[in-house]
C-alpha positions as CSV (number, residue, x, y, z in Angstrom):
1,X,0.0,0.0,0.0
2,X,1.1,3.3,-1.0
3,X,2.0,5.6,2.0
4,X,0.2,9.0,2.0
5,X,3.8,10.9,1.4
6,X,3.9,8.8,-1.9
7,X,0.9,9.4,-3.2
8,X,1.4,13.1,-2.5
9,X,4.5,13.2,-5.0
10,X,2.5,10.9,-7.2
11,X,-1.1,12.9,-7.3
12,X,0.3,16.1,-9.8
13,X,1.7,13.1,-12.2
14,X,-1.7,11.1,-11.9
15,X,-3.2,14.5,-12.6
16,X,-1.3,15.3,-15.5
17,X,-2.6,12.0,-17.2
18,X,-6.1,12.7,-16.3
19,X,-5.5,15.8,-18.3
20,X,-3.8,14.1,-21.2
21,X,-6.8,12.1,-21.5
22,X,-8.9,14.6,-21.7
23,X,-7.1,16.8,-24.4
24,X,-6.6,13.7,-26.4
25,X,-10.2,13.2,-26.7
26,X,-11.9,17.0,-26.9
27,X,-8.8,17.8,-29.6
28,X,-7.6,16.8,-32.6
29,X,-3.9,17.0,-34.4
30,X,-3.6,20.7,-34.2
31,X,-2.1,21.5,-38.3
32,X,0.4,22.4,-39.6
33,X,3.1,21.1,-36.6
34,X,1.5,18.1,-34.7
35,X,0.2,16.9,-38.4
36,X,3.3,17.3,-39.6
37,X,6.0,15.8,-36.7
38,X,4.1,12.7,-36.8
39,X,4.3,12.7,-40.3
40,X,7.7,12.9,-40.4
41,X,7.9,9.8,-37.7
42,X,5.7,8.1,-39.4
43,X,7.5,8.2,-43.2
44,X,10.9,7.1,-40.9
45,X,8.8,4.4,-39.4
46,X,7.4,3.1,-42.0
47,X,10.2,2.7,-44.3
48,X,12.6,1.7,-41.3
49,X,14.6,4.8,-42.4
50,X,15.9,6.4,-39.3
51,X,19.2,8.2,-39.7
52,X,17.2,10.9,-41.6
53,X,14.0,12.5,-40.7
54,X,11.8,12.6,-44.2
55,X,8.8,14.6,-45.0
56,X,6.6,14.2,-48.0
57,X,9.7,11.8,-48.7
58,X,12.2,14.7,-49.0
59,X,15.0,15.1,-46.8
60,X,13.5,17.4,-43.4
61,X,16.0,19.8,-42.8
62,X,14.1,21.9,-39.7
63,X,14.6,19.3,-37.1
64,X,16.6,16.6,-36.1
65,X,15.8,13.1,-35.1
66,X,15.5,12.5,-31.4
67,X,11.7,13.5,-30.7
68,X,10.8,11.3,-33.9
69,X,13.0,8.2,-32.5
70,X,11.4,8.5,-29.2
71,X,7.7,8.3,-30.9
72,X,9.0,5.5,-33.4
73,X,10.2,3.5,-30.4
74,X,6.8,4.0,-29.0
75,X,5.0,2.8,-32.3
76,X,7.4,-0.1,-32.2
77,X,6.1,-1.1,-28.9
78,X,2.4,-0.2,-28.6
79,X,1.5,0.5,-32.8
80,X,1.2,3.1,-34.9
81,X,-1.5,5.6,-33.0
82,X,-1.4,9.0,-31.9
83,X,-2.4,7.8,-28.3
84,X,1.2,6.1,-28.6
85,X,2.9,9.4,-29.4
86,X,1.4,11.1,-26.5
87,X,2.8,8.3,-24.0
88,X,6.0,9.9,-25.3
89,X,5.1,13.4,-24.6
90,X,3.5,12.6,-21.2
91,X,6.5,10.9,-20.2
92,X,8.2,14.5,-21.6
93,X,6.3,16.6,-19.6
94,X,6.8,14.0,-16.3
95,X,10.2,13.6,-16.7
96,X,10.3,17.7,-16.3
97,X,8.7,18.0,-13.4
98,X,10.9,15.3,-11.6
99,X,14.0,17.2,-12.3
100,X,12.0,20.7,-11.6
101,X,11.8,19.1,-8.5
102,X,15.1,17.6,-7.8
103,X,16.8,21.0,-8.9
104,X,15.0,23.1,-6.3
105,X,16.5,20.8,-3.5
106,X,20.2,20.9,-5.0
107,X,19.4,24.6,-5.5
108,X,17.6,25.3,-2.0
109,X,18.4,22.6,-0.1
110,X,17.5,24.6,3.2
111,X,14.2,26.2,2.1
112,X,12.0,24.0,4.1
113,X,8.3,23.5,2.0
114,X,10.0,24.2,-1.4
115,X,10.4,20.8,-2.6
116,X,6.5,20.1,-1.8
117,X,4.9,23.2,-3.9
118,X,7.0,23.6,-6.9
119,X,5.8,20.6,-8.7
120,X,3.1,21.6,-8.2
121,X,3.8,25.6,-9.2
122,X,4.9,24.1,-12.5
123,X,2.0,21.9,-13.3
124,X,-0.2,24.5,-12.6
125,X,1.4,27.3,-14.8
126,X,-0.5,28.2,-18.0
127,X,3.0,27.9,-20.2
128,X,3.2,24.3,-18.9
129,X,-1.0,23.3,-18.9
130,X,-0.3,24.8,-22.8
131,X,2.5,22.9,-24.4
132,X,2.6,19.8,-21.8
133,X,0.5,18.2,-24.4
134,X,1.7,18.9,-28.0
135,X,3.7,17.5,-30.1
136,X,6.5,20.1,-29.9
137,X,10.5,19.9,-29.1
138,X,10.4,22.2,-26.4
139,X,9.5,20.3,-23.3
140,X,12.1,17.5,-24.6
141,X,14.8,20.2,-24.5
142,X,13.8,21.7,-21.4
143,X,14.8,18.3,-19.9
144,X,17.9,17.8,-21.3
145,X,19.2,20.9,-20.6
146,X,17.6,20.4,-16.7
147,X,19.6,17.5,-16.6
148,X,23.3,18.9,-18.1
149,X,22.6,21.5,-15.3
150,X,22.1,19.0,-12.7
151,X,24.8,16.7,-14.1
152,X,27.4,19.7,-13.7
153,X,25.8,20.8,-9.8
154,X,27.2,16.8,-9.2
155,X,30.4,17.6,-11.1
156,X,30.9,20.8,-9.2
157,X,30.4,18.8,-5.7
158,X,33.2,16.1,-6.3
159,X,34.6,16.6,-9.8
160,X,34.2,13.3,-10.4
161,X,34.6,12.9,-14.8
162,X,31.4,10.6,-15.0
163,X,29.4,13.9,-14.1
164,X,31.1,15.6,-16.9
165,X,30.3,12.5,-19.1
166,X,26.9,13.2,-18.0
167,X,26.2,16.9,-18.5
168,X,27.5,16.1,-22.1
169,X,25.6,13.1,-23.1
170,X,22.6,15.0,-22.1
171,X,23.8,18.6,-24.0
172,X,24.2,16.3,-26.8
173,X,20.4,15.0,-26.7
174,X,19.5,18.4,-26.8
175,X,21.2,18.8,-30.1
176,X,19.5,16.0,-31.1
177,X,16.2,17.2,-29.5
178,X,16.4,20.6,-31.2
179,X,19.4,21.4,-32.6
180,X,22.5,23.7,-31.2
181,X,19.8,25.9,-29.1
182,X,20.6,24.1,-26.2
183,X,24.2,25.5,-26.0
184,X,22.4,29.1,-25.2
185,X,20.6,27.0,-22.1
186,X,23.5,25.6,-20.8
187,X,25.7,28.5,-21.4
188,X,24.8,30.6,-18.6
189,X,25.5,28.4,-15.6
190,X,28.5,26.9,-17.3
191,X,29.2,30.8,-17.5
192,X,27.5,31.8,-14.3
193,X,29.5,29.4,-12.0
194,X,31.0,31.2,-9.3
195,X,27.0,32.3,-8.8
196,X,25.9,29.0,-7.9
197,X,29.0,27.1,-6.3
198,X,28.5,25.0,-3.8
199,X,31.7,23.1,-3.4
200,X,35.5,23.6,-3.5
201,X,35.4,22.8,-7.0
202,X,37.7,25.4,-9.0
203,X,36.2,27.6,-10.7
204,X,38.9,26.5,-13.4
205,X,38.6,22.5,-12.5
206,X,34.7,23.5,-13.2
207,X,35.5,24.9,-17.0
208,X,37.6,21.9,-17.6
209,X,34.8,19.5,-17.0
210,X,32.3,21.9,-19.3
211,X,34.6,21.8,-22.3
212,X,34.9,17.8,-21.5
213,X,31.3,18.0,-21.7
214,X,31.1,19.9,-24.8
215,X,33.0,17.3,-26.5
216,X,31.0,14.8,-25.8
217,X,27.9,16.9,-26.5
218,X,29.8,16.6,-30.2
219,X,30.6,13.4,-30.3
220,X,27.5,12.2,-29.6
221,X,25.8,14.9,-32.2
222,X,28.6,13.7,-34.8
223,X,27.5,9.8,-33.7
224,X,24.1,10.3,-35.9
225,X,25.2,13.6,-38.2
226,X,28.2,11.7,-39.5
227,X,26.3,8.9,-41.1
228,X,23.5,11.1,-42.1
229,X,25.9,13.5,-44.0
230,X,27.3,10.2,-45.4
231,X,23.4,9.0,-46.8
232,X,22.5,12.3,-48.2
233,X,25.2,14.6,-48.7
234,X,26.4,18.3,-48.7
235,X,22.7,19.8,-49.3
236,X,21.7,18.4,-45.8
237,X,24.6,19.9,-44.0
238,X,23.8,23.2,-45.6
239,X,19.9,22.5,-45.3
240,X,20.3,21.6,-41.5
241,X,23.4,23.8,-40.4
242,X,23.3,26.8,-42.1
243,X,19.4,27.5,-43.6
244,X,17.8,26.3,-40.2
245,X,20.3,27.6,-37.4
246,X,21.6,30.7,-39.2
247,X,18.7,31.1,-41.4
248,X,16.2,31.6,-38.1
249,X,19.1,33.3,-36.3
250,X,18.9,36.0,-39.0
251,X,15.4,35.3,-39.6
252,X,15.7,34.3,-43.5
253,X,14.5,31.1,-43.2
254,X,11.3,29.7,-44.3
255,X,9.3,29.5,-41.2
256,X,11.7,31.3,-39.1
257,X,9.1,33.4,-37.4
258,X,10.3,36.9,-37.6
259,X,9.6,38.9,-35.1
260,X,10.1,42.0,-33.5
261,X,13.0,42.7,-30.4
262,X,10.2,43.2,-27.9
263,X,8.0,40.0,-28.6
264,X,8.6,38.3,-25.5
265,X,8.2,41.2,-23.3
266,X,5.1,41.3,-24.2
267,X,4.5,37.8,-23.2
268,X,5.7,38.0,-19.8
269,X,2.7,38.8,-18.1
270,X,1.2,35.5,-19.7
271,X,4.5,33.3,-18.9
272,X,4.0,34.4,-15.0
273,X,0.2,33.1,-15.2
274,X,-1.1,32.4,-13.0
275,X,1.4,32.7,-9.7
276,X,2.5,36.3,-10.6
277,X,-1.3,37.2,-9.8
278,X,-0.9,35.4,-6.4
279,X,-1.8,37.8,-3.2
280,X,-0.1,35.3,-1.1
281,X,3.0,36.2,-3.3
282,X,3.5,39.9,-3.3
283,X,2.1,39.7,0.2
284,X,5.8,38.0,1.1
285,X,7.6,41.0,-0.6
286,X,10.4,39.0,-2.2
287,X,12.7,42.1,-3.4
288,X,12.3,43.5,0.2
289,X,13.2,39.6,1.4
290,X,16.2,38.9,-0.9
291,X,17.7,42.5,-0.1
292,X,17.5,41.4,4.0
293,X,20.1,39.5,5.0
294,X,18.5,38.1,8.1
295,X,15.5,37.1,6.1
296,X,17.2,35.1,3.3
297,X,20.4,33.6,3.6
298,X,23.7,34.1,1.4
299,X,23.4,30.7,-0.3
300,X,20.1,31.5,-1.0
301,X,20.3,35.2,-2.2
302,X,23.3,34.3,-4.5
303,X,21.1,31.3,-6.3
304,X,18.1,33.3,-6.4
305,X,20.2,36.3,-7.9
306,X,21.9,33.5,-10.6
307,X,18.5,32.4,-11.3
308,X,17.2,35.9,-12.1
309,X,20.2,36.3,-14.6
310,X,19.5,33.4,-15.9
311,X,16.2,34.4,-17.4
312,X,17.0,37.6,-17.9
313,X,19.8,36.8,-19.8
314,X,17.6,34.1,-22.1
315,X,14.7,36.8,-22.6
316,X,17.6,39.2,-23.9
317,X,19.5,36.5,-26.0
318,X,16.4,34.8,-27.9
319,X,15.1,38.4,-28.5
320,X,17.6,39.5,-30.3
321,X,17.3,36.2,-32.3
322,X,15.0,37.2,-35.5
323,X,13.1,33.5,-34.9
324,X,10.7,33.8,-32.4
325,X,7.8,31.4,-30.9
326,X,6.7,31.7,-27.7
327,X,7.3,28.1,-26.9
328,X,11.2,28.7,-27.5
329,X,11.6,30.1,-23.9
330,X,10.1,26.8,-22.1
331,X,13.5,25.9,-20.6
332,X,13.6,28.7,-18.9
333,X,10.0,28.3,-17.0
334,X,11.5,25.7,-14.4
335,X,13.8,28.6,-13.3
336,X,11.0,30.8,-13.1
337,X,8.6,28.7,-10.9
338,X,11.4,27.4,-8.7
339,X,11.7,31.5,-8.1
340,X,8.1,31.2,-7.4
341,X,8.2,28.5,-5.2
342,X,11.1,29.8,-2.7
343,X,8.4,33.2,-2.3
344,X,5.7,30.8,-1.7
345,X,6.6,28.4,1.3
346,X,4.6,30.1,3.7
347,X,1.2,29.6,1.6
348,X,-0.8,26.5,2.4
349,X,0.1,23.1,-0.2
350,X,-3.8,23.3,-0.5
351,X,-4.2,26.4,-2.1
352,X,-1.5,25.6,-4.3
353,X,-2.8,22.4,-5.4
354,X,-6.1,23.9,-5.9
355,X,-4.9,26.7,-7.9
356,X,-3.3,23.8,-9.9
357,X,-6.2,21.6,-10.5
358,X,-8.3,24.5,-11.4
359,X,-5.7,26.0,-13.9
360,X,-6.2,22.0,-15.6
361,X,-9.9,22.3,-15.0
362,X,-10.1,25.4,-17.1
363,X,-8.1,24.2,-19.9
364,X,-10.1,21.5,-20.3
365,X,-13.1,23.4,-20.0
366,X,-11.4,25.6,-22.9
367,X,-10.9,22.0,-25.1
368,X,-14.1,21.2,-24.7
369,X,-15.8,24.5,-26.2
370,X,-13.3,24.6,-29.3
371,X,-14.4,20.4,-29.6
372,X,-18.5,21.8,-29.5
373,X,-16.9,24.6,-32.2
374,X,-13.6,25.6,-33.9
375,X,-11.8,21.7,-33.7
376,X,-13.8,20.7,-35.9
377,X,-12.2,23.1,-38.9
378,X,-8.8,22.1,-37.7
379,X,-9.6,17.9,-37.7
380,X,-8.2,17.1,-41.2
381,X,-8.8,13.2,-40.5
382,X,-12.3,13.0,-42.7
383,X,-10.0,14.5,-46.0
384,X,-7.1,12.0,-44.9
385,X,-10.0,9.2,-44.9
386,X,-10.5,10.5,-48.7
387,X,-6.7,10.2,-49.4
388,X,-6.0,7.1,-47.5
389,X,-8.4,5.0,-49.7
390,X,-7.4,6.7,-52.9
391,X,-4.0,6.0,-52.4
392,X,-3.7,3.9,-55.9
393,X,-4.4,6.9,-57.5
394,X,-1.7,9.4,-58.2
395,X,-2.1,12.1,-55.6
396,X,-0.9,15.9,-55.9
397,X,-1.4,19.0,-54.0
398,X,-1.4,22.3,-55.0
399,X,1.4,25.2,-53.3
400,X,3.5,24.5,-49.8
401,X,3.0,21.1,-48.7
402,X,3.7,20.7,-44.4
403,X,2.7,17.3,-44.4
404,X,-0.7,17.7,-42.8
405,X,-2.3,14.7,-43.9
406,X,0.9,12.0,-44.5
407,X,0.4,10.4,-40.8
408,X,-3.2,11.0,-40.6
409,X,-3.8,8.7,-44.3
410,X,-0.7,6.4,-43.4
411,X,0.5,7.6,-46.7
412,X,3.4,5.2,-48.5
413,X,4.6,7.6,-51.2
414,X,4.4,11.9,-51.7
415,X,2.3,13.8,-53.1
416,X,3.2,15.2,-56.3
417,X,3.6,19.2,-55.4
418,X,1.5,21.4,-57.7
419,X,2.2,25.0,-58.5
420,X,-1.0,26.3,-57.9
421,X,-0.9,28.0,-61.7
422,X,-0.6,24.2,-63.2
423,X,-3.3,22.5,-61.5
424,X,-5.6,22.5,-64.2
425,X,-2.7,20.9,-66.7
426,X,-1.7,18.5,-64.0
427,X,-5.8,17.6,-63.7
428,X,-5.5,16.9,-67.3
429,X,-2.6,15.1,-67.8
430,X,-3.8,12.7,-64.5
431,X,-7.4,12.1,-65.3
432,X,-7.8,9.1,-62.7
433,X,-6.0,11.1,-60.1
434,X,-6.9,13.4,-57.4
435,X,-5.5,16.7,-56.6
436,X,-5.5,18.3,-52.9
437,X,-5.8,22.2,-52.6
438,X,-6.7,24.8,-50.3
439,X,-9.2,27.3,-52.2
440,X,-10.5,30.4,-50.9
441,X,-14.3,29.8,-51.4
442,X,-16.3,26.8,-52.6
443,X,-16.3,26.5,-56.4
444,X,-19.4,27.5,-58.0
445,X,-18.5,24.1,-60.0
446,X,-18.7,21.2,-58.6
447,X,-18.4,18.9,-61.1
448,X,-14.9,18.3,-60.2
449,X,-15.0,18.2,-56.2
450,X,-14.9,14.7,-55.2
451,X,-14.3,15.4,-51.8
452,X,-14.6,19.3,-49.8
453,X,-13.9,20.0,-45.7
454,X,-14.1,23.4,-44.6
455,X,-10.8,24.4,-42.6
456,X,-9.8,27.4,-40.7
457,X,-8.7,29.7,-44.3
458,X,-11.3,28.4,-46.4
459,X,-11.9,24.9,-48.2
460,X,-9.3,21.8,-48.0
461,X,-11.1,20.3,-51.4
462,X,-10.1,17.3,-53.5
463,X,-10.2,17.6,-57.2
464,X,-11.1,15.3,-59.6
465,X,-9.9,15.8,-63.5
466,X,-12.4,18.3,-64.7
467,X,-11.3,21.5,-62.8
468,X,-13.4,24.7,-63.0
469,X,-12.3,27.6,-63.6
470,X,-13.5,30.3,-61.0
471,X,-11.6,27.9,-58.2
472,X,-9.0,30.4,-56.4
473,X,-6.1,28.1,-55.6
474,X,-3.3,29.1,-53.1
């Protein structure tokens, strides 16, 4: 029998799967980037092709292979399902709160009450109740680069190599997970050391482990790019290397997300949701509590002051990146709530936990009136019914294909991409196939529609070989 402390630390997990439950049935795949990751897992998995990630067939330069190994293995082991991929992201989103949680004790090992609220801070935050259940590459980084930092906390106490070993066989998963992003993370408490030191490590003992950590990060990012290079060639290295890091670095690349310096200053208001609204917190005056010395210690005040560089430093950093998505700045919300959770020791575990469940509640009061409404323009699976027993035919679709329907059809070859000026040729020249486009209004026509589903920009309509003319492709 479970002892009450147990199922204390197990409730926010056994919560967190009542809630992945839920979403899973009031949503569907969200197009264009849930459709098309498990697309792209699905075209590895199905051709047993794993060294490099494939969409519509084509080499996938945006991304590199870990998430999509993680939800292959998962296929492997339970089938090909989309409840399967979420097992992956659930253990994701559990695997950050344990190390949350064991970071706050290395961190604030005296701060009595910490250790019991902040998993449950971080459950209950809206960035976390957001993303905890997509099918992103976010919450997968924030975990490796929560346990580098860990990894190089047990370095720094004994300099013992095997935590070096550590901290860069998990720096190199993040590379894996989302490519060299994770050196930002990981930069600022390599750099930030004599901020958080709690040993007799040296300072330049401590730098010689990082860059022994480093080069492991590489070798195990060379360990898959080497023989990928080798089964594709140059145009992947420049696709991957220079077009996705540089090219959303500078902003050039397509889907790179351009936006202005002061995006995510707008968004901190939302990121603090919804403990920066907490009476109980400004109540406890933290900036008048970190400048007391009798109120909070030395050890405490210099981790809370590293912490607070920490994020301010990422929020600079990734805003002067052109690229920006809100859900780039997920590793840093750990930091953030263990903030939280040192202010918040004095408030009852019961109004935390309540706060919590209710954050959950509302979400999934949310899910279910976009299922009674807007899901149902987003659920692409009735057109991917359409595809997935035409698939003898040949198959096109007209302008930028993301691979929204690959996964959801179980597609075994492309789609032959369109120019949205040719369709009517290609209609022609393939009178038994079928032709996929997105058109602004519903033709007047409809000799030629053999299937129509109406999306969240218009029509998602399949055409047949008599195409009519007043049909505005895009």
């Amino acid at each position: 029998m479970l002892s009450g402390d147990r199922l204390e630390r197990l409730l926010p997990y056994g919560l967190l799967a009542v809630f992945f439950c839920l979403s899973a049935s009031l949503r569907p795949l969200l197009p264009v980037d849930e459709t098309r990751y498990l697309s792209v897992a699905w075209e590895m998995y199905s051709r047993q092709s794993f060294l490099v990630p494939t969409l519509n067939f084509e080499p996938y330069f945006q991304k590199p292979p870990l998430l999509f190994w993680l939800i292959d293995g998962a296929w492997a082991a339970f089938g090909v399902s989309r409840i399967s991929a979420l097992l992956v992201i659930f253990a994701i989103s559990s695997l950050v709160m344990v190390l949350t949680h064991r970071l706050a004790k290395e961190l604030f090992p005296d701060a009595v009450g910490l250790e019991r609220r902040v998993t449950w801070l971080l459950l209950g935050s809206a960035p976390f109740v957001i993303y905890s259940t997509l099918i992103l590459f976010d919450l997968l980084l924030t975990a490796c680069v929560l346990g580098a930092f860990l990894a190089l906390i047990a370095f720094a106490r004994d300099g013992k190599v095997r935590y070096a070993l550590l901290a860069g066989l998990s720096i190199g998963l993040g590379v894996l997970a989302k490519g060299p992003v994770v050196l930002i993370h990981v930069a600022f408490p390599i750099l930030l050391y004599p901020l958080w030191r709690q040993a007799h490590v040296s300072s330049a003992r401590f730098l010689a482990g990082a860059g022994l950590a480093l080069l492991v990060a590489g070798a195990v990012t060379l360990a898959w790019l080497g023989p990928a290079l080798n089964s594709t060639g140059s145009d992947f290295a420049r696709g991957l290397v220079w077009e996705q890091a540089a090219g959303r670095i500078a902003g050039s690349a397509a889907g790179a997300h351009a936006r202005p310096f002061y995006f995510y200053a707008l968004l901190v208001p939302l990121v603090l949701l919804p403990w920066g609204l907490s009476r109980d917190l400004w109540i406890s005056q933290p900036w008048r509590r970190i400048r007391d010395r009798n109120d909070v210690g030395p050890d405490d005040r210099r981790m809370l002051e590293f912490l607070a560089i920490w994020c301010l430093g990422e929020l600079l950093v990734f805003s002067a990146i052109s690229g920006k998505q809100p859900h780039y700045l997920l590793p840093a919300l750990p930091l953030i709530v263990m903030a939280f959770a040192y202010f918040m020791t004095k408030v009852r575990l019961f109004d935390l936990v309540a706060t919590a469940i209710f954050m959950l509640g509302l979400f999934t009061v949310g899910q279910t009136i976009a299922w009674a409404t807007v899901f149902t323009h987003y659920d692409l699976q009735p057109v991917a019914n359409f595809v997935k027993n035409n698939q003898q035919s040949e198959l096109g679709y007209s302008g930028r294909y993301q691979g929204e329907l690959t996964f959801l059809a179980r597609m075994n070859k492309p789609f032959e991409i369109v120019n949205p000026s040719e369709v009517k040729q290609w209609l022609r020249s393939h009178p038994s196939g079928y032709l996929v486009a997105r058109a602004a209004h519903y033709p007047d026509d409809t000799r030629s529609v053999a299937f129509s589903q109406l999306v969240t920009s218009g029509y998602l309509i399949v055409l047949g070989d008599s195409y009519p003319a007043d049909v505005s492709m895009r």
